[in-house]
C-alpha positions, 0 to 999 in steps of 0.5 A: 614271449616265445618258447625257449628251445633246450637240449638236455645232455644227461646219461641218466634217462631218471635225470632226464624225466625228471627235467622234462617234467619239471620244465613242463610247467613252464610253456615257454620252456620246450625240451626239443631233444636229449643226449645221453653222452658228449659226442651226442650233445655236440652233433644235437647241438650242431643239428638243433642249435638250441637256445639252452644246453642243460650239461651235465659235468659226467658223461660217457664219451666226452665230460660236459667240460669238453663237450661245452668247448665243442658245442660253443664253436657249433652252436656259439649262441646256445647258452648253456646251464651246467647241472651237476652233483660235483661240487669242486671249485675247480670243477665249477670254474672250468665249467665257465671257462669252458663257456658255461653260463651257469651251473646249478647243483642237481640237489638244487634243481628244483629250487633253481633251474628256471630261475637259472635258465631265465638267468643265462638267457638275459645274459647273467650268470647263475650259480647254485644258491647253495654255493651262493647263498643267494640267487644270481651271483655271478662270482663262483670264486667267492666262496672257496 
């Protein structure tokens, strides 16, 4: 298999350790580079093409909505994986419209983000499974 190149975007640098950390144990899951704002996560991503953009919804600059509509016409074949403590409907489905493929709870993260990177990458969604109840459910207007 080979490795998976993910762009984390997250103004916290705690919240990007703690990604970079967590991804470490999986080989073939590579962190190539962070941004720390919208505009930043769009020139990356335009730059590096990654296979996978770790979002988060608040950012400095340019929210992690907006910056997902940029990064889609840049990079159209990145996948990206919203990571967020919001957890509004509303919130969580402007982010698939946008062109999200998944979005995962921050509290869930530990239980959730490899699963959920493995998710987008076969081309399903994943949600949160505290907003599912279980893992994959590709229908985030179930529960409202």
């Amino acid at each position: 298999m080979s490795v998976v190149r993910i762009l984390v975007v997250d103004d916290s640098l705690l919240w990007q350790g703690f990604i970079q950390s967590h991804l470490g144990e999986a080989p073939a899951l590579k962190v190539i580079n962070v941004a720390a704002d919208g505009p930043e996560a769009v020139q990356k991503a335009n730059e590096l093409h990654p296979d996978v953009v770790l979002m988060d919804v608040s950012l400095p600059g340019m929210n992690g909505i907006e910056a997902t509509r940029e990064i889609r016409k840049v990079s159209p074949r990145s996948k990206i994986l919203f990571l967020s403590m919001l957890d509004e409907i509303e919130v969580i489905r402007a982010a698939f419209e946008a062109g999200g493929s998944g979005y995962i709870f921050k509290f869930d993260a530990i239980k959730d983000l490899i699963p959920g990177i493995q998710a987008i990458l076969f081309g399903q969604r994943f949600v949160s499974h505290s907003l599912t109840g279980s893992y994959g459910s590709s229908n985030p207007e179930s529960k409202s």
